[in-house]
C-alpha positions in Angstrom: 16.6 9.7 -16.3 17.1 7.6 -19.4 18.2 10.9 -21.5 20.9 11.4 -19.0 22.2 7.9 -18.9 22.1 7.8 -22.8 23.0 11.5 -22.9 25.8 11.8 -20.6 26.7 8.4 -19.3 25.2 8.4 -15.9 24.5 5.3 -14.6 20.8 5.2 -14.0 18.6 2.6 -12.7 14.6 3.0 -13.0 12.2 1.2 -11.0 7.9 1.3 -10.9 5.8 -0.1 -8.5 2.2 -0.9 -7.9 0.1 0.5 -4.7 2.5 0.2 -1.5 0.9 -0.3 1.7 2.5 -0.9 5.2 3.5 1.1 8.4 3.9 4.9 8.5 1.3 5.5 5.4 -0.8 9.1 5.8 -3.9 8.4 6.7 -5.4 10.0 3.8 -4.9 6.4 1.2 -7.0 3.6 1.3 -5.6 1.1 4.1 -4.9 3.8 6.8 -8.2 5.3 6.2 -10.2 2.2 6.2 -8.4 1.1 9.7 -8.4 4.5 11.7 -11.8 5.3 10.3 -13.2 2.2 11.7 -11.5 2.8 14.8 -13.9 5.7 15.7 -16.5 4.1 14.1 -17.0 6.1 11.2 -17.9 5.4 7.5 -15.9 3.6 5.6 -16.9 5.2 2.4 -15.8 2.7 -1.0 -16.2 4.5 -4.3 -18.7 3.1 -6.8 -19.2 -0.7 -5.8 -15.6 -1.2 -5.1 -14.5 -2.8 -7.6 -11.5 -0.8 -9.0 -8.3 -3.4 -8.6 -4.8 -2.5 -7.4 -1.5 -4.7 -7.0 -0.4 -4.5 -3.5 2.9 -4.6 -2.3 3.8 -4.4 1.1 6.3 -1.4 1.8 9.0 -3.8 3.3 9.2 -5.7 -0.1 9.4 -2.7 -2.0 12.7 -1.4 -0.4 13.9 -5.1 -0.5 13.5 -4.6 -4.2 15.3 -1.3 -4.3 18.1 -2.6 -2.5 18.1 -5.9 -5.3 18.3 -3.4 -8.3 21.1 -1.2 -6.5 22.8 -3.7 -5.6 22.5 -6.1 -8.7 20.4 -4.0 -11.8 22.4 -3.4 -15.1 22.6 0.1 -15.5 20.0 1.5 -17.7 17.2 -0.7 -17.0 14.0 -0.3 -15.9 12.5 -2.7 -13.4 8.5 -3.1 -12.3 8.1 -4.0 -9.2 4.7 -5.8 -8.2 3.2 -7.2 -5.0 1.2 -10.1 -7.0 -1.7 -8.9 -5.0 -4.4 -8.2 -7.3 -7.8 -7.1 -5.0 -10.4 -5.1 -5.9 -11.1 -2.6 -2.9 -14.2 -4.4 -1.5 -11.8 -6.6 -0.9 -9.2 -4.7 0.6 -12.0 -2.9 2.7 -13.4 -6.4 3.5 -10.3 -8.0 4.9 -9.5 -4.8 7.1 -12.6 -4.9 8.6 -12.4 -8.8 9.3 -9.0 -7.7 10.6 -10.1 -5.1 13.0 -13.3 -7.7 14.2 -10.6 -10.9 15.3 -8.0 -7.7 16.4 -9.8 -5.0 18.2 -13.5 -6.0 18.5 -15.7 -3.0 19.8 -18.9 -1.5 19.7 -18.7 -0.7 16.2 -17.6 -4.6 15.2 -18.5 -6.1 12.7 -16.6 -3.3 11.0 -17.9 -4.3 7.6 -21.4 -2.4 8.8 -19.7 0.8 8.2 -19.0 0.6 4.6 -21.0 2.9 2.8 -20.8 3.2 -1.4 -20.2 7.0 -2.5 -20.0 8.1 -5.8 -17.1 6.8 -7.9 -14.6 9.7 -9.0 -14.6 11.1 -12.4 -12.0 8.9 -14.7 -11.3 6.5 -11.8 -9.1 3.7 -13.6 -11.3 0.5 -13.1 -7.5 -1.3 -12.7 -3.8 -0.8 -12.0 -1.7 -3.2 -12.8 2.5 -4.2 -13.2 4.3 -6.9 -14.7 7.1 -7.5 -12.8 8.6 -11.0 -14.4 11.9 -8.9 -15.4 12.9 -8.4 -11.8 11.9 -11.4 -11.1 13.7 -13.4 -14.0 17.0 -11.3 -14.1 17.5 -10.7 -10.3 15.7 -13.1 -8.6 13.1 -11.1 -6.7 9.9 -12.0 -5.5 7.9 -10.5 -2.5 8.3 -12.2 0.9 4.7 -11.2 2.0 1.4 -12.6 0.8 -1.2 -9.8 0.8 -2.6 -11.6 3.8 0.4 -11.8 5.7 1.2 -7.8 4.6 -1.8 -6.6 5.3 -2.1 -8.4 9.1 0.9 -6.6 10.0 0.0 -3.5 8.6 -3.4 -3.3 10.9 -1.4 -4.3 13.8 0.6 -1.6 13.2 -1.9 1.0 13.0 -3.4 -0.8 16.4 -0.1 -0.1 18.0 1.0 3.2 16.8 -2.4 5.5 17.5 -0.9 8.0 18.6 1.5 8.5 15.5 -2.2 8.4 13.8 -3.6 11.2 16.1 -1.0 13.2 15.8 -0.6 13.3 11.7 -4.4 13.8 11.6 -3.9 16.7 14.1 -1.2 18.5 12.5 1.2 18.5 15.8 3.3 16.1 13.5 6.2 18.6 12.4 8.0 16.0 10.6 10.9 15.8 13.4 12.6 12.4 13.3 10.8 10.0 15.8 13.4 7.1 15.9 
């Protein structure tokens, strides 16, 4: 993107972020996993001892910030945008099950007895991480949710929206618009 703002004068804009999480994620990342996994009372399997940290920023914060940059960016720049949500997983897997206990108590509560440790992945990075002062300093944007508040939502979501969940996990999904 850079070569063909520099090259040829299109105006470019460039944004990274950290780990999103919210509504509508596949079921195959961390949060949706954790939630719908507990849900049938299955493992919750955490790599090594958990401790691998990610910046979290809910989904709804990250289009805010699009829109910010589109809207107000100087062409050519590159913006970070970061959740200021540092967790390890243990963490992340910790608060969805305390979630899902307060939320949709069952047989299988406390959740937090189905975490099991499996073997960490070859070249797992122990941290991700952003620095997003720039977007911050220049355009004024911060995130609107605390990791708490994000990841509340996000669970209740899940709780409400099963059947999306069954039916991505099933393969009936055929990516037709739903709303």
């Amino acid at each position: 993107m850079r070569a063909w703002q520099r090259t040829y004068g299109l105006p470019t804009l460039i944004t990274n972020c950290s780990n999103n999480y919210g509504p509508y994620h596949f079921p195959e990342k961390l949060i949706p996993l954790m939630i719908l996994n507990a849900l049938e009372g299955k493992t919750l399997p955490v790599y090594g001892k958990g401790e691998q940290i990610r910046d979290w920023l809910y989904v709804e914060d990250h289009a805010r910030a699009l829109y910010k940059v589109v809207t107000e960016g100087e062409v050519g720049e590159t913006y970070n945008i970061g959740g200021h949500n540092e967790k390890q997983n243990i963490e992340v897997v910790n608060t969805i099950c305390a979630l899902l206990d307060e939320l949709a108590p069952s047989q299988h509560s406390p959740y937090a007895n189905l975490i099991t440790y499996v073997a960490d992945r070859p070249g797992h990075d122990l941290r991700y991480a952003i620095d997003a002062e720039k977007i911050e300093r220049e355009l004024g944007w911060r995130p609107e949710e605390t990791f708490e508040s994000g990841i509340r939502k996000t669970v209740q979501w899940y709780l409400n929206n099963q059947e999306w969940c069954r039916r991505v996990q099933d393969g009936s999904y055929q990516r037709e618009r739903l709303g």
